[in-house]
Structure formats: structure tokens, C-alpha cells
C-alpha positions as CSV (number, residue, x, y, z in Angstrom):
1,X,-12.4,14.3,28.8
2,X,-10.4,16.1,26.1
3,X,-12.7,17.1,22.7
4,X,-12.4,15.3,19.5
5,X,-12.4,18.7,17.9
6,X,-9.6,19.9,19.8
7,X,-7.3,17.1,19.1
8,X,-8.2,16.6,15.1
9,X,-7.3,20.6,15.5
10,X,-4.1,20.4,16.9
11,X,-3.6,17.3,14.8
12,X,-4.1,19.5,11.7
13,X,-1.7,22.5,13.0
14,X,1.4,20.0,13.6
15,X,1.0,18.6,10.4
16,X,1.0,21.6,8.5
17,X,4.1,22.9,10.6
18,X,6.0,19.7,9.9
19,X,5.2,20.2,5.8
20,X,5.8,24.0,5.8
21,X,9.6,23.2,6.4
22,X,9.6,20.0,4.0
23,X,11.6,20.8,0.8
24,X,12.5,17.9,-1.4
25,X,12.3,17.3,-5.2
26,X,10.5,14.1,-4.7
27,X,7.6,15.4,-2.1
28,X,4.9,17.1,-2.9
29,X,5.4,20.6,-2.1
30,X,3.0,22.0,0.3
31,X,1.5,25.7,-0.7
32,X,-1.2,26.4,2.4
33,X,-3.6,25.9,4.7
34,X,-7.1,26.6,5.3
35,X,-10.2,26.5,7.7
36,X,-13.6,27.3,5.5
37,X,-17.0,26.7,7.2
38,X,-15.5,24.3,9.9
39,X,-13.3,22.5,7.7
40,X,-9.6,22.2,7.3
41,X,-7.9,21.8,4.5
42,X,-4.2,21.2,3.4
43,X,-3.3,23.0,-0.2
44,X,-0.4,21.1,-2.2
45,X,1.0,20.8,-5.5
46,X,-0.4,19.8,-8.5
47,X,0.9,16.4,-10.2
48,X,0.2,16.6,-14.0
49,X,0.8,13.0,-14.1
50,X,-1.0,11.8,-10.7
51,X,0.0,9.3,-8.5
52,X,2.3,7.0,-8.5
53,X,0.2,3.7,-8.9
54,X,-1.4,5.8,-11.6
55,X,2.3,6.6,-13.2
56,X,3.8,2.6,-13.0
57,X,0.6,0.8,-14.0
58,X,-0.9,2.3,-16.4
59,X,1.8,3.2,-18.7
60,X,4.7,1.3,-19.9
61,X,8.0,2.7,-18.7
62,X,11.2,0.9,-19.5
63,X,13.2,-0.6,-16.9
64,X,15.7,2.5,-16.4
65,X,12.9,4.7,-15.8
66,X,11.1,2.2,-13.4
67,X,15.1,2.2,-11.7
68,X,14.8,5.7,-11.5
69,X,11.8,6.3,-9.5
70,X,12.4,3.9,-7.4
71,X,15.7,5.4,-6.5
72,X,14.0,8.9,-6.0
73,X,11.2,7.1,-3.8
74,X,14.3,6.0,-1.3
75,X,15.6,9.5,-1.7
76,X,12.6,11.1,-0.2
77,X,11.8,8.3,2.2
78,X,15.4,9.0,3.4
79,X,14.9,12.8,3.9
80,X,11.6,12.2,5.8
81,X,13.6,9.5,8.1
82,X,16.3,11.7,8.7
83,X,14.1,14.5,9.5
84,X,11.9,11.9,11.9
85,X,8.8,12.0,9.8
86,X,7.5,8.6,9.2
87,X,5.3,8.3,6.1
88,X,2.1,5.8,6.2
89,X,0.8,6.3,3.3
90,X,3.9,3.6,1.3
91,X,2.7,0.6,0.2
């Protein structure tokens, strides 16, 4: 029987290969990677703003802005499509 460890490791090394060589305006930008004391950790970007949910509920944004991400959501959704990444964190 294959170990657990083994698998979330080579898990963790395809995913950081796959966002090494993701470069979009709309994604997060990745910056590293990292194994301390065990565990792993992917390094990205810092979002002044936060998240999205955070962004389009709690403020008011008029309707061109609202357009506007939502156009640069398909954008990246696109990119990651074309580049056979499916993302599962959209809701």
C-alpha cells in the first residue's frame, strides 16, 4: 500500500510546478515554497483588499466595477482552462 505521506508530497510538488509557470494579472502570483518542521507550505501574494467575497459584499461598488471583475474572473478562468488547470475553489 502506497503512503499517505508520499502522495500529499508529490501532491504538493505538482502543484507548485503547475503555479511556478502561472502568470496572469487576475491570479494570485505564486512567490515560493517551503517544507519547515514537516510541513509544507505554498508562499503567494499579498491582496491588500482580500478576497473576493470580502471585495463584492462588503463594499458598495457600482455596476461598471461589479462588470469589470466579473469580466477579469472569465479572463483568468479562461487562461487556467486553456492551460488545463481546473480551479475548485469558484463558487
Amino acid at each position: 500500500m502506497q503512503d499517505l505521506g508520499d502522495e500529499v508530497t508529490r501532491e504538493f510538488e505538482q502543484e507548485v510546478r503547475m503555479m511556478m509557470n502561472l502568470h496572469h494579472k487576475a491570479i494570485v502570483q505564486f512567490i515560493g515554497a517551503s517544507r519547515v518542521s514537516g510541513k509544507k507550505a505554498i508562499l503567494t501574494e499579498f491582496i491588500t483588499n482580500g478576497d473576493l467575497t470580502n471585495l463584492l459584499t462588503r463594499q458598495k461598488l457600482d455596476m461598471k466595477l461589479k462588470l469589470k471583475i466579473a469580466l477579469d474572473i472569465a479572463e483568468a478562468l479562461q487562461f487556467l482552462h486553456l492551460n488545463n488547470i481546473l480551479h475548485r475553489d469558484i463558487k
